[in-house]
SELO-371362 format. One record per residue: residue in one letter; x negated, y negated, z of N, C-alpha, C in turn. Coordinates in pm, 1 decimal, m for minus. Layout:
REM SELO-371362
[torti A [X Y Z] [X Y Z] [X Y Z]]
...
REM end
This chain:
REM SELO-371362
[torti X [m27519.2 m11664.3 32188.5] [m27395.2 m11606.3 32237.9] [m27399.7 m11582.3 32387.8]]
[torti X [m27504.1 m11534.3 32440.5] [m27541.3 m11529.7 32599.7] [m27558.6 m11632.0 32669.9]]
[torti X [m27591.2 m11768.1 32615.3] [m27620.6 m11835.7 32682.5] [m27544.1 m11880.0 32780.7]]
[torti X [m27369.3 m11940.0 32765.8] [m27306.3 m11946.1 32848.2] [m27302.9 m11866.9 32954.9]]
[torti X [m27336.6 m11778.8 32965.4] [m27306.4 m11635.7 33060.6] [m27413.3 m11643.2 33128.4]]
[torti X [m27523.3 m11652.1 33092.9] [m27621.8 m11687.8 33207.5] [m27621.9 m11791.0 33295.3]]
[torti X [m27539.1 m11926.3 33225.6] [m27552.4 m12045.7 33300.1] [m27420.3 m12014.5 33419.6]]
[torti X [m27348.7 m11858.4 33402.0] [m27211.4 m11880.3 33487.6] [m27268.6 m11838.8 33597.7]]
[torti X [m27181.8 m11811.3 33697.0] [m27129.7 m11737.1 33829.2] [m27010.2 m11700.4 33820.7]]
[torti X [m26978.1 m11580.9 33922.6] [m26828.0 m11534.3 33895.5] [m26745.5 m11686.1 33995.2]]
[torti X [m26803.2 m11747.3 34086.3] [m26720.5 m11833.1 34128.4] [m26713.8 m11990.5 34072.7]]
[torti X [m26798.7 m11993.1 33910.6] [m26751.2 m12099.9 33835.2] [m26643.9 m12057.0 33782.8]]
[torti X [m26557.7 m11963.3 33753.6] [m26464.0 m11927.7 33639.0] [m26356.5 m11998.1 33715.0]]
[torti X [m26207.8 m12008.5 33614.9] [m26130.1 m12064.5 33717.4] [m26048.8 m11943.2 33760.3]]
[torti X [m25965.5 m11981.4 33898.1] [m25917.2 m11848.1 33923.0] [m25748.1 m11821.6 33904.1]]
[torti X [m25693.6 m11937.9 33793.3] [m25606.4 m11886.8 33685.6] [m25614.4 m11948.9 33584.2]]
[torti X [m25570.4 m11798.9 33505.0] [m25618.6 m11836.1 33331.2] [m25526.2 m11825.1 33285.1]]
[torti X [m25508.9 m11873.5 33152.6] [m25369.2 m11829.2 33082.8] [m25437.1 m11663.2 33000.1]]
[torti X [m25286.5 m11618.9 32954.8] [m25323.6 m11431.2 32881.4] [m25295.5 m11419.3 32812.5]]
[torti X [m25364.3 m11313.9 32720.5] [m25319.8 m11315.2 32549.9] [m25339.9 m11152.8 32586.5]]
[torti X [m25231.6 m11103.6 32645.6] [m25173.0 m10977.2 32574.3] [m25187.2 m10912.3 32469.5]]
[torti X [m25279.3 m10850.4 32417.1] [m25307.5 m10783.3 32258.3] [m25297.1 m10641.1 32278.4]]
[torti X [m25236.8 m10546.1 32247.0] [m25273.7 m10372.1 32255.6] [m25357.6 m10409.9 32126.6]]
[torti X [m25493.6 m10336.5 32130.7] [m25596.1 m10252.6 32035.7] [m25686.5 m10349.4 31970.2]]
[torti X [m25698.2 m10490.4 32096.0] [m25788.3 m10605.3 32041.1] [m25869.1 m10631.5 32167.8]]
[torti X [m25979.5 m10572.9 32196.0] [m26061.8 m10581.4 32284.6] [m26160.1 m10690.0 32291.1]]
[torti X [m26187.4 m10725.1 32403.2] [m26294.2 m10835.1 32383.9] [m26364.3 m10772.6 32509.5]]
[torti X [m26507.9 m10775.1 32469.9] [m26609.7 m10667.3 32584.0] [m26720.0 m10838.5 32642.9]]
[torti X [m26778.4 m10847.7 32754.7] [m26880.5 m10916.8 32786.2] [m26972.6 m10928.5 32723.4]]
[torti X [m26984.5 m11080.1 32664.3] [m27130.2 m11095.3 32567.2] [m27124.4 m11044.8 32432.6]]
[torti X [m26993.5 m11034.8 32405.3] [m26956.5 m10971.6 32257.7] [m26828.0 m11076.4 32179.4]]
[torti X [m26893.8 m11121.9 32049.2] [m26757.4 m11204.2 32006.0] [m26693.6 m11134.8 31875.2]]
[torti X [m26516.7 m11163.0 31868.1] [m26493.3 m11119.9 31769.7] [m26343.6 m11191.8 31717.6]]
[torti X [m26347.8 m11233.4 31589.3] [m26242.3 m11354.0 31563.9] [m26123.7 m11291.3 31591.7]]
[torti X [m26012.3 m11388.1 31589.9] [m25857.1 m11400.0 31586.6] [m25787.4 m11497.5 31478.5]]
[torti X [m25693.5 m11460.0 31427.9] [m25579.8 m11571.9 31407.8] [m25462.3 m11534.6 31453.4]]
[torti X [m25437.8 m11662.8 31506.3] [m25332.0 m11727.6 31624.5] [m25227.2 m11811.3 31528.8]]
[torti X [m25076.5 m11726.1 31526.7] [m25000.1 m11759.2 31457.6] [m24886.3 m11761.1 31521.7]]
[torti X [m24840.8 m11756.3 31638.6] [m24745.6 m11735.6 31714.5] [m24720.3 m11844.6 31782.4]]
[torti X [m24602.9 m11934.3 31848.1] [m24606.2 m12060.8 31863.4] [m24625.0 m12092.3 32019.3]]
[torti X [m24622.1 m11963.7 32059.6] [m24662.8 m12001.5 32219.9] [m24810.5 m11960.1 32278.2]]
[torti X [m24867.0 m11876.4 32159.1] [m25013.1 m11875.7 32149.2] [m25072.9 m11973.8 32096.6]]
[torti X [m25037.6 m12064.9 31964.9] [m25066.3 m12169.9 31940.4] [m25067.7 m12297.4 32035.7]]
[torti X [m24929.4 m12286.7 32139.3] [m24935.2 m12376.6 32266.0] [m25087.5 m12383.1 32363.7]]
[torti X [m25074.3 m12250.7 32372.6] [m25176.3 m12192.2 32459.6] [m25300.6 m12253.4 32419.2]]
[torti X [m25352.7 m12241.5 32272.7] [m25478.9 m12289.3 32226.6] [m25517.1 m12437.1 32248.5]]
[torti X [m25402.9 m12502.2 32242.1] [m25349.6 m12645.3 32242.6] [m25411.0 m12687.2 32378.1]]
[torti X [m25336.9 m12615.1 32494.9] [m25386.5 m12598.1 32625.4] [m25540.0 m12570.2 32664.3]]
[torti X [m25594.3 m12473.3 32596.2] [m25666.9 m12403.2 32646.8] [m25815.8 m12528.2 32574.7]]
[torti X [m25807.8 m12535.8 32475.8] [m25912.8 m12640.8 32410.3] [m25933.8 m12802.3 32496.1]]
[torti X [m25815.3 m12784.1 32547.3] [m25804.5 m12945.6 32651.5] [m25880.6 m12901.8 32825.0]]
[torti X [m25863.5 m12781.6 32835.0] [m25960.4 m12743.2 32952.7] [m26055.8 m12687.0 32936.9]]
[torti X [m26073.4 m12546.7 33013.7] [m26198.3 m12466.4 33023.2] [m26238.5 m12391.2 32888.7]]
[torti X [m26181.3 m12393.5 32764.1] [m26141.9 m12304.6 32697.3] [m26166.2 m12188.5 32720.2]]
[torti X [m26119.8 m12113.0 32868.0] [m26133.0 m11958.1 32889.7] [m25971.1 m11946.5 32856.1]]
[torti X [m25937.4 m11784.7 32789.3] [m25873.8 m11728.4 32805.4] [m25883.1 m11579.2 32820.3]]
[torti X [m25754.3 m11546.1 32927.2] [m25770.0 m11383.4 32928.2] [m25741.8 m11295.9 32892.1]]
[torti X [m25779.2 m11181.1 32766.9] [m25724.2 m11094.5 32684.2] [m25721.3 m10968.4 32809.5]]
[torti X [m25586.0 m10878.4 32756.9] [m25521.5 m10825.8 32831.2] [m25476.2 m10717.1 32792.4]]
[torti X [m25444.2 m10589.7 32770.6] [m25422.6 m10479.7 32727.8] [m25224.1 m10487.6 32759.8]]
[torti X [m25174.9 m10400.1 32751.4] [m25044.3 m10401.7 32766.7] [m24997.2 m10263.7 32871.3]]
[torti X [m24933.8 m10206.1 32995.8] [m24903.7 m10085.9 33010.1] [m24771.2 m10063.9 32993.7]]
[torti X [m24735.2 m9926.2 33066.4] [m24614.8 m9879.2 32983.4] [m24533.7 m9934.3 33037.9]]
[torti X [m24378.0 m9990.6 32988.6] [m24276.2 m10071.1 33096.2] [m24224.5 m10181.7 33040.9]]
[torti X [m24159.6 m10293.6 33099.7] [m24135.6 m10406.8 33071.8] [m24071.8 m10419.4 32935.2]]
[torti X [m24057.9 m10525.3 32900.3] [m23950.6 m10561.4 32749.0] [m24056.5 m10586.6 32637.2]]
[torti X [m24046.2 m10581.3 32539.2] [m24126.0 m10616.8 32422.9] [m24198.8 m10793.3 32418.4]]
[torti X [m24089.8 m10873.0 32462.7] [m24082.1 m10993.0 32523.5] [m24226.0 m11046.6 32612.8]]
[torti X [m24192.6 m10910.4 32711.9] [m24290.3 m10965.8 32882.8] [m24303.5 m10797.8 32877.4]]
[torti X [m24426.2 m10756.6 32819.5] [m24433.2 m10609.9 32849.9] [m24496.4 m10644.1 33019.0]]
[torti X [m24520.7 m10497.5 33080.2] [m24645.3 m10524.4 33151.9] [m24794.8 m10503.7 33148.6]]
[torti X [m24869.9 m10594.1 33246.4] [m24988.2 m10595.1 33179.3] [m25092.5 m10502.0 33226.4]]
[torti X [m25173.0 m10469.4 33201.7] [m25272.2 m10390.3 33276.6] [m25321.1 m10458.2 33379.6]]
[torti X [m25448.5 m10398.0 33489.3] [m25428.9 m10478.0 33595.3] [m25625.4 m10494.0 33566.1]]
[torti X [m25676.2 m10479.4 33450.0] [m25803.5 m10539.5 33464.0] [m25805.7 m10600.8 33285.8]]
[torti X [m25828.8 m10696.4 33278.4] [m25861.4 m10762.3 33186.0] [m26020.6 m10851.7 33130.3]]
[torti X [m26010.9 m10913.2 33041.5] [m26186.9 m10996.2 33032.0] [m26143.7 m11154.9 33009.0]]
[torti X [m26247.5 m11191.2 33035.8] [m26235.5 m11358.4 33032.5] [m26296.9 m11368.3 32890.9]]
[torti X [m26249.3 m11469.0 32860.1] [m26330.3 m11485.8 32717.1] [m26299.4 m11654.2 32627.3]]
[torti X [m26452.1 m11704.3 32611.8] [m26468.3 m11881.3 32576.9] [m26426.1 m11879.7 32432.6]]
[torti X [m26362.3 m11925.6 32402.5] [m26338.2 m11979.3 32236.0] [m26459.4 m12071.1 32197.1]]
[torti X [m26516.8 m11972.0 32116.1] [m26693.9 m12035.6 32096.3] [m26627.0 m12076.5 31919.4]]
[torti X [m26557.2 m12069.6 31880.0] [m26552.2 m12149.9 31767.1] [m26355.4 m12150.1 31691.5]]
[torti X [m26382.1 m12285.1 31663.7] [m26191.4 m12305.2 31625.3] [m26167.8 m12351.2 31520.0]]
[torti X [m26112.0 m12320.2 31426.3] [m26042.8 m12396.3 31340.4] [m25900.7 m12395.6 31303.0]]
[torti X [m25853.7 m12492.2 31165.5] [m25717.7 m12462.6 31170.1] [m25694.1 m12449.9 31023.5]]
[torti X [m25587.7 m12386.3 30970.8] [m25573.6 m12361.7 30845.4] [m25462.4 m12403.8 30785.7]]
[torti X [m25480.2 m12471.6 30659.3] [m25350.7 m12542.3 30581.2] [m25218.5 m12542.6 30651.7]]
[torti X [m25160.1 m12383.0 30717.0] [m25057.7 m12378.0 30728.2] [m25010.4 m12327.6 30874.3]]
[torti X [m25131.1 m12428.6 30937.1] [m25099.3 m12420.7 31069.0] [m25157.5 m12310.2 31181.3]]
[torti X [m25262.9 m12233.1 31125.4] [m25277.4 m12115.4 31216.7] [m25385.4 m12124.5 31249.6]]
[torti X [m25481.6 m12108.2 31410.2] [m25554.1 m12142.5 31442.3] [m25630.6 m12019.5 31417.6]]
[torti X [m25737.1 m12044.9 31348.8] [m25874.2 m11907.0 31331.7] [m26004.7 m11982.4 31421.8]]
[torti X [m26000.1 m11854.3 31550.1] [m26083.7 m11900.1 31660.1] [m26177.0 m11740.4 31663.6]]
[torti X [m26279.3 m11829.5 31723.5] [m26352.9 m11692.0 31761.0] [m26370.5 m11669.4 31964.3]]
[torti X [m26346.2 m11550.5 31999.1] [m26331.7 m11526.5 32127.6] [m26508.5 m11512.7 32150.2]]
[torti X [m26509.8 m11525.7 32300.1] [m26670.6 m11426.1 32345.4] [m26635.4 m11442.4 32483.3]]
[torti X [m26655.1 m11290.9 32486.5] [m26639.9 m11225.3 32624.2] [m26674.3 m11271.1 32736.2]]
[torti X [m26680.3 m11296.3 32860.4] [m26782.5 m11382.6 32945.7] [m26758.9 m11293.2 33071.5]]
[torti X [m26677.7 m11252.6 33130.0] [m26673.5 m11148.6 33245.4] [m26535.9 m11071.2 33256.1]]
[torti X [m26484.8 m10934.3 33271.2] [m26422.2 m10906.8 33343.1] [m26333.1 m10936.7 33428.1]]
[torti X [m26190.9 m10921.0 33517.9] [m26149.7 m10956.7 33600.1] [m26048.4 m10871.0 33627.5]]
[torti X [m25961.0 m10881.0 33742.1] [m25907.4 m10784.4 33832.4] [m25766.4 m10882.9 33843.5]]
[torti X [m25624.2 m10855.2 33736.9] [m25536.6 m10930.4 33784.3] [m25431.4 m10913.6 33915.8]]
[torti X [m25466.7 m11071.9 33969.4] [m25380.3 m11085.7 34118.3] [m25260.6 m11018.9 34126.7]]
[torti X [m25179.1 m11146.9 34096.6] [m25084.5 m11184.6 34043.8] [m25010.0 m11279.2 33976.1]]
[torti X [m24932.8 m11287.0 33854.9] [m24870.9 m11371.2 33757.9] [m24782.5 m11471.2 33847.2]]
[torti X [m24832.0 m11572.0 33733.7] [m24773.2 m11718.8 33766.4] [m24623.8 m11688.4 33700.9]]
[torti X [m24516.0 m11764.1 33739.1] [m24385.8 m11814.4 33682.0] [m24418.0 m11969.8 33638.7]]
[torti X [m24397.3 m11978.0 33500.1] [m24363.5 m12139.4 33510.3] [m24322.5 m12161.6 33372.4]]
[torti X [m24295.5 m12284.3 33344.4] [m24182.2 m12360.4 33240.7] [m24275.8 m12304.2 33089.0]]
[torti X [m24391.0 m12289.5 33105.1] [m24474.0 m12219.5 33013.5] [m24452.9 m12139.3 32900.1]]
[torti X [m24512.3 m12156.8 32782.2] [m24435.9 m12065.7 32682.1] [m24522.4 m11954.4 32706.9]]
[torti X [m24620.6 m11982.3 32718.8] [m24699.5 m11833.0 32742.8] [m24749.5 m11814.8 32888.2]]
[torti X [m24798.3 m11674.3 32908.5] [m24841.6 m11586.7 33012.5] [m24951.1 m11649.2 33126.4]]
[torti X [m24953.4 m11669.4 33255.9] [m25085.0 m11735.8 33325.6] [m25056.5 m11580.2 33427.5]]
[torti X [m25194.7 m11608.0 33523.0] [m25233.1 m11474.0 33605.8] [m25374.3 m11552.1 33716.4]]
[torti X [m25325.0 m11538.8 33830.9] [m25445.4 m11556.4 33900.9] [m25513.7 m11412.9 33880.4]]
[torti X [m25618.7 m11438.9 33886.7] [m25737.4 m11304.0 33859.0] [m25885.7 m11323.0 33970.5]]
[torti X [m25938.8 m11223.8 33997.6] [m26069.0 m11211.0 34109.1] [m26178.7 m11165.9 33986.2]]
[torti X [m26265.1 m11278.0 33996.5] [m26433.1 m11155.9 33922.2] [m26539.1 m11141.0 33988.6]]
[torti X [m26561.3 m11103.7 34124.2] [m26615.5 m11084.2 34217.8] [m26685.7 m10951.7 34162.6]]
[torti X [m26582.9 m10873.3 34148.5] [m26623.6 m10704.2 34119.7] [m26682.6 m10684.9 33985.4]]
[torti X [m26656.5 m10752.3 33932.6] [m26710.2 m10783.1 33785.5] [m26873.6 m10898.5 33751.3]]
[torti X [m26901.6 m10922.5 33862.5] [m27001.7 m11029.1 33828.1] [m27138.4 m11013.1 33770.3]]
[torti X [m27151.8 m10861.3 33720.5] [m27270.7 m10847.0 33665.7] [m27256.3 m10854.5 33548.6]]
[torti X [m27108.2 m10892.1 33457.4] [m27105.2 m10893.4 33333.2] [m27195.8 m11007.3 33252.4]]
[torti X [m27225.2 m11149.7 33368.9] [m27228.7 m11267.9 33370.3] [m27398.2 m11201.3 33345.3]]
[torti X [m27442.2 m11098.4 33407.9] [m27588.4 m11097.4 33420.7] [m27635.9 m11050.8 33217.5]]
[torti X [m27759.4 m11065.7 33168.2] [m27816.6 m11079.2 33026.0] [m27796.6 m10929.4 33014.2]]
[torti X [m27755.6 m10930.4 32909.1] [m27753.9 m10771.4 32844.3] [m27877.8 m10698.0 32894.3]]
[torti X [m27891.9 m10565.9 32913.3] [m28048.3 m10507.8 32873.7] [m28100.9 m10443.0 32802.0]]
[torti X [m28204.6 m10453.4 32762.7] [m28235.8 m10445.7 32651.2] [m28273.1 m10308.2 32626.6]]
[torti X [m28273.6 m10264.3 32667.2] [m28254.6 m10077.9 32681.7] [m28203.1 m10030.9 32747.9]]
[torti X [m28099.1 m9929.3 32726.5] [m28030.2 m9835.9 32821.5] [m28098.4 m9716.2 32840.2]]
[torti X [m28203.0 m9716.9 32833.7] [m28267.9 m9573.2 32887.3] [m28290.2 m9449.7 32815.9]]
[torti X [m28218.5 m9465.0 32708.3] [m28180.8 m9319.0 32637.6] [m28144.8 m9368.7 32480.3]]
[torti X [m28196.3 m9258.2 32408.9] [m28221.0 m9291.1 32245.7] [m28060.3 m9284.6 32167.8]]
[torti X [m28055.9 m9376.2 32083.2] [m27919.8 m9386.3 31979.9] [m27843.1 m9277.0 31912.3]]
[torti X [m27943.3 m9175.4 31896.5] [m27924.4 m9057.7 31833.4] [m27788.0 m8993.7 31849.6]]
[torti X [m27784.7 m8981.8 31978.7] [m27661.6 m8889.3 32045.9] [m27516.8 m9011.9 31982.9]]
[torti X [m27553.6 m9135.1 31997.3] [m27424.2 m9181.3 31929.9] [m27416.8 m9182.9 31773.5]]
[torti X [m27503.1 m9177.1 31720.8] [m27561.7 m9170.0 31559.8] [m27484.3 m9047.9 31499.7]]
[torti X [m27504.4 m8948.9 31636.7] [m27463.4 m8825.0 31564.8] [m27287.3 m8772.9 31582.9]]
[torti X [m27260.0 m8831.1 31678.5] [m27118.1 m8850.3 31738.0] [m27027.5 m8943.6 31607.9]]
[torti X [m27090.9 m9073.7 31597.9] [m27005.8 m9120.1 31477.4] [m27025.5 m9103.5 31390.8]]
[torti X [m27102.3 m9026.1 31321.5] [m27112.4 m9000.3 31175.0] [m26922.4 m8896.5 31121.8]]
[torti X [m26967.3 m8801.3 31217.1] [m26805.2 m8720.7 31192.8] [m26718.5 m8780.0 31213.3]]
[torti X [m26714.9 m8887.4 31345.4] [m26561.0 m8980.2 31347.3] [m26568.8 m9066.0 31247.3]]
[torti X [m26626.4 m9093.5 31147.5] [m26566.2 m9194.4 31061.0] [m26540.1 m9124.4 30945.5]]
[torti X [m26621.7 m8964.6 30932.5] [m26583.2 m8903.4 30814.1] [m26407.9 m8883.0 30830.8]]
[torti X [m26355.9 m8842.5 30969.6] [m26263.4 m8780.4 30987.2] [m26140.5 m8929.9 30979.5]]
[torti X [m26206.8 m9047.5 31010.8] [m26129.6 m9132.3 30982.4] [m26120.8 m9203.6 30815.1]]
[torti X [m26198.7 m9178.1 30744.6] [m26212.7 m9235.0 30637.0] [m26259.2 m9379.2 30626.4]]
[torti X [m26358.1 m9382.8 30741.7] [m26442.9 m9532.4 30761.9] [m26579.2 m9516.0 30742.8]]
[torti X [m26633.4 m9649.7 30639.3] [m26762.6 m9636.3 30599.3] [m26801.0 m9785.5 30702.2]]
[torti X [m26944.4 m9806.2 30749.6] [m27026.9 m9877.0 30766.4] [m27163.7 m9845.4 30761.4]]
[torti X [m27217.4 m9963.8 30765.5] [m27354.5 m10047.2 30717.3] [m27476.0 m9956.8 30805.6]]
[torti X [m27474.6 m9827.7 30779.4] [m27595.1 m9778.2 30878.7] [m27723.2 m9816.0 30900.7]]
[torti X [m27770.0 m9920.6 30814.9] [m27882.0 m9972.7 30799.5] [m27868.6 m10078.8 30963.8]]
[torti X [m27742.6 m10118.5 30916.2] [m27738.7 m10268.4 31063.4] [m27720.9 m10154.3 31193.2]]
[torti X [m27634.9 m10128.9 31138.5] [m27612.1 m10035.0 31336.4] [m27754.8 m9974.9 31395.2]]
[torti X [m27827.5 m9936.9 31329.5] [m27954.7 m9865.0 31372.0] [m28062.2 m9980.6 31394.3]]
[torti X [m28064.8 m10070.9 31289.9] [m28102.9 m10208.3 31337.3] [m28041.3 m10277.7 31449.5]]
[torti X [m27937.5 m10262.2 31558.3] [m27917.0 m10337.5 31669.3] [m27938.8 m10288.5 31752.8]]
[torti X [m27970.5 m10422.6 31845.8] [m27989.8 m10347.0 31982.4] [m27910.7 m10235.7 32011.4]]
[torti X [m27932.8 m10134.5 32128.0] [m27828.5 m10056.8 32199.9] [m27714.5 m10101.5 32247.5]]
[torti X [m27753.8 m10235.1 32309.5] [m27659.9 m10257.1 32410.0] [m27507.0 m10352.3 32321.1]]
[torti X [m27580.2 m10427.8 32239.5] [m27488.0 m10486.2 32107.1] [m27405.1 m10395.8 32034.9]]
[torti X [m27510.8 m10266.5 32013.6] [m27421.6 m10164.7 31949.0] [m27295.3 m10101.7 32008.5]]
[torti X [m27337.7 m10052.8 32101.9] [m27234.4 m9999.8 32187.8] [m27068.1 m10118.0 32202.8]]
[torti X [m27099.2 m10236.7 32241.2] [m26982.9 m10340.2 32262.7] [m26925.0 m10358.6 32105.5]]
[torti X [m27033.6 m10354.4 31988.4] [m26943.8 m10349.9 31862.8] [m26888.8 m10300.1 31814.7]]
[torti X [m26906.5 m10139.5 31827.4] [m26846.7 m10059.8 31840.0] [m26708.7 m9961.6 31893.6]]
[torti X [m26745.0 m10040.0 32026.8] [m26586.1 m10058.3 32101.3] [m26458.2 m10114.0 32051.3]]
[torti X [m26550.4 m10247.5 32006.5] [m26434.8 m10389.5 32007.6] [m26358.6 m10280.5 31822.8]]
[torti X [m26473.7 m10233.4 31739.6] [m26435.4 m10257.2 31595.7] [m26364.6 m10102.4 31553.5]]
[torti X [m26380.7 m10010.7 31583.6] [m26338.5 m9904.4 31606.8] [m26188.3 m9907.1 31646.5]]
[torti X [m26070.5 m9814.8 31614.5] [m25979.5 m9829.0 31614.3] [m25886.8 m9705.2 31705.1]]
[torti X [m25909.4 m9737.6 31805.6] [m25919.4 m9635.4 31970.4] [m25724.2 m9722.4 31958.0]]
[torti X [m25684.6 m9616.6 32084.9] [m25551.7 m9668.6 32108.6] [m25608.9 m9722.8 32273.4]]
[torti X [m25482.1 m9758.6 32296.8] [m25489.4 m9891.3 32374.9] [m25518.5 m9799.6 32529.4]]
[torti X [m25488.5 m9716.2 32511.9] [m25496.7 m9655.9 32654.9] [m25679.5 m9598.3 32611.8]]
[torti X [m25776.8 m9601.2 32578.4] [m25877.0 m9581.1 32529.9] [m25947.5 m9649.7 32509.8]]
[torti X [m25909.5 m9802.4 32474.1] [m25975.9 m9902.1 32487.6] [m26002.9 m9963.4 32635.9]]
[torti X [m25868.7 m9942.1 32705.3] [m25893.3 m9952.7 32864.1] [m25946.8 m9906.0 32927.4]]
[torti X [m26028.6 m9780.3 32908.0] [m26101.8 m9691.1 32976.7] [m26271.4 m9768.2 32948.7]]
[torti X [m26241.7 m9838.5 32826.5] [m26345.6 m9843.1 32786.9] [m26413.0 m9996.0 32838.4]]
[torti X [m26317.8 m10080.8 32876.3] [m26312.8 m10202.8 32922.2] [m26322.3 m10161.9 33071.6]]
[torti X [m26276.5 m10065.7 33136.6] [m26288.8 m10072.0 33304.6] [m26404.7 m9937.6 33312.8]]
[torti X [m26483.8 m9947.5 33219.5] [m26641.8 m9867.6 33301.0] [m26702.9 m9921.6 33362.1]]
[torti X [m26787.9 m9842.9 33480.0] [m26858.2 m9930.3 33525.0] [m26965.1 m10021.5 33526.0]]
[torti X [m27022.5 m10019.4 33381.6] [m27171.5 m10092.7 33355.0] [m27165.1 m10028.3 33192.4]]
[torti X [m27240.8 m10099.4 33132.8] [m27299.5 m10090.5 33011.7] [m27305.6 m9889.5 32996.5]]
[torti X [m27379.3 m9864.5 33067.5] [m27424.7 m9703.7 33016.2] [m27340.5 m9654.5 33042.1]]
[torti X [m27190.6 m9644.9 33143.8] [m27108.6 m9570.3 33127.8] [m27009.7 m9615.2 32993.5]]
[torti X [m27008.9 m9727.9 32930.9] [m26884.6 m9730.0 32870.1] [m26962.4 m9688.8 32731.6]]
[torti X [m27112.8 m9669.0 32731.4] [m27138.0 m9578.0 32625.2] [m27096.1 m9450.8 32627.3]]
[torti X [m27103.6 m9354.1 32780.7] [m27069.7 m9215.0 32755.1] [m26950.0 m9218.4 32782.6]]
[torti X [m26850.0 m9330.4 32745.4] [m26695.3 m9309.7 32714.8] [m26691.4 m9294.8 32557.7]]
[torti X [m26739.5 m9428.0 32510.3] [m26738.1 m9427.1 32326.6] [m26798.3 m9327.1 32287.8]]
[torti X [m26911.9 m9179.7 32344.1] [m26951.3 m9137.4 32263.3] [m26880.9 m9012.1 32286.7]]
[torti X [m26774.6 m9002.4 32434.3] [m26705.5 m8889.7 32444.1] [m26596.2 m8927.7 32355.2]]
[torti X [m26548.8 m9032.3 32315.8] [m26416.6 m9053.8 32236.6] [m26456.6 m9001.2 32094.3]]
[torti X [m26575.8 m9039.2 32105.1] [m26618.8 m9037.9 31904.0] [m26647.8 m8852.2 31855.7]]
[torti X [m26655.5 m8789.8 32012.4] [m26699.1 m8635.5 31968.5] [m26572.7 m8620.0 32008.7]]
[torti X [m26484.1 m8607.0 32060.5] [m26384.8 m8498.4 32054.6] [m26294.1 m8565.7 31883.0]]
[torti X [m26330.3 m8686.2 31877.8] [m26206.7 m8749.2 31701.0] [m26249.2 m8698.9 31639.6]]
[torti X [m26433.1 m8693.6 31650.6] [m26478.4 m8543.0 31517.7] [m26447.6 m8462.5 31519.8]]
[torti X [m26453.5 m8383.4 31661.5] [m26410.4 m8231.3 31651.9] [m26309.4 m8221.9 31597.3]]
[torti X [m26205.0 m8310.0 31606.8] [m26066.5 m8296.1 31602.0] [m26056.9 m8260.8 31402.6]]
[torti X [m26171.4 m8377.1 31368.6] [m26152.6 m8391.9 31222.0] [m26201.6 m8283.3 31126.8]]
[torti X [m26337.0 m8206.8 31224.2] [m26386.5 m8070.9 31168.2] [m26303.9 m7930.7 31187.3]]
[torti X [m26189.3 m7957.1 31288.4] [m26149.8 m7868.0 31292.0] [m25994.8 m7852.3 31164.8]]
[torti X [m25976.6 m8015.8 31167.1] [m25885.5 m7986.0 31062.9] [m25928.5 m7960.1 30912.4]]
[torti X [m26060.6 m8007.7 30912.2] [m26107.1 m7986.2 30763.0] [m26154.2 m7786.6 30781.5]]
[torti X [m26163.7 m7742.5 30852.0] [m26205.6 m7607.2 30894.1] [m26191.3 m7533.3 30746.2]]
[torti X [m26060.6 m7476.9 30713.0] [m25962.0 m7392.8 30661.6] [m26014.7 m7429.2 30524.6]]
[torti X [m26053.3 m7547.9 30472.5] [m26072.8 m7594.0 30319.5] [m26216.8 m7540.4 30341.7]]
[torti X [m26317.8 m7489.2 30403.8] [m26429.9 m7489.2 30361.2] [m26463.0 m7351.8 30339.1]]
[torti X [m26358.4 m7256.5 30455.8] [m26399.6 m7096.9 30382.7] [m26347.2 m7015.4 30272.5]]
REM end
């Protein structure tokens, strides 16, 4: 999954991509996670995008604009379609992987069914650099943070695997799979490095517990 990313530079990428606009579908650096593409100007797009670089840029949404052409946030991620297929009835099931960050310019106009954006990853170019393999500091503190946010959400996972992954894997899977709102996921996409956008996910995951212990409060005395 890294390998591409090591072989990049921020000045191989191209410096316009086409955008896939998603609120609450994150794609983090060095992290993949599928889609299906059922929409006919996203389907264009794939069409497009498989005949070139296959980068595209997932994009958060801000407040404003028409349902149509919302507007977009102004930092987004690049991300390679590392695997494609197509299904009986036309819908492309692709898998994304993250590859760097970027800072949008400004949007293209053109005859296009979907969205393009010149973008800079200058400021972003350490995404391109190999995960590391330790962040310095033990799992625990997030171990203990999500155990209550998922009680309070009514989400079970595989604690055996999460404690089995790396840190740094954990943390980006966690982001992407977790179900944060969109203004939360952006915070979490514009940290500055790996160890801060852990002490974002693990400040998000303690105050959703608190939130959830405090509503369970009243049933326990």
């Amino acid at each position: 999954m890294n390998g591409d990313n090591e072989a990049l530079k921020a000045e191989d990428l191209p410096q316009v991509i086409p955008l896939f606009p998603l609120d609450g579908a994150l794609v983090l650096p060095h992290a993949s996670r599928p889609f299906n593409i059922f929409e006919p100007r996203y389907l264009n797009m794939l069409d497009d995008v498989m005949a070139a670089e296959r980068i595209i840029g997932m994009v958060q949404t801000a407040p404003g604009g028409t349902p149509e052409r919302p507007i977009l946030a102004h930092v987004g991620c690049a991300a390679r379609v590392t695997s494609f297929g197509e299904s009986p009835d036309g819908r492309y099931l692709i898998t994304l992987t993250g590859l760097c960050r970027f800072a949008l310019r400004d949007e293209l106009f053109s005859p296009l069914p979907y969205r393009q954006a010149r973008v800079d990853f200058p400021r972003y170019a350490r995404d391109l650099e190999p995960l590391p393999a330790d962040l310095g500091d033990d799992r625990q503190r997030l171990m203990d943070a999500l155990n209550p946010y998922l009680e309070h959400r009514g989400l079970k996972v595989d604690w055996g695997a999460l404690y089995g992954a790396p840190i740094a894997q954990l943390v980006n899977s966690l982001a992407m799979a977790l179900p944060f709102d969109h203004a939360e996921l952006q915070a979490i996409l514009e940290a500055e490095d790996l160890e801060a956008r852990r002490q974002i996910l693990i400040a998000l995951l303690e105050i959703d517990g608190a939130e959830g212990g405090e509503d369970a409060g009243p049933a326990r005395q």
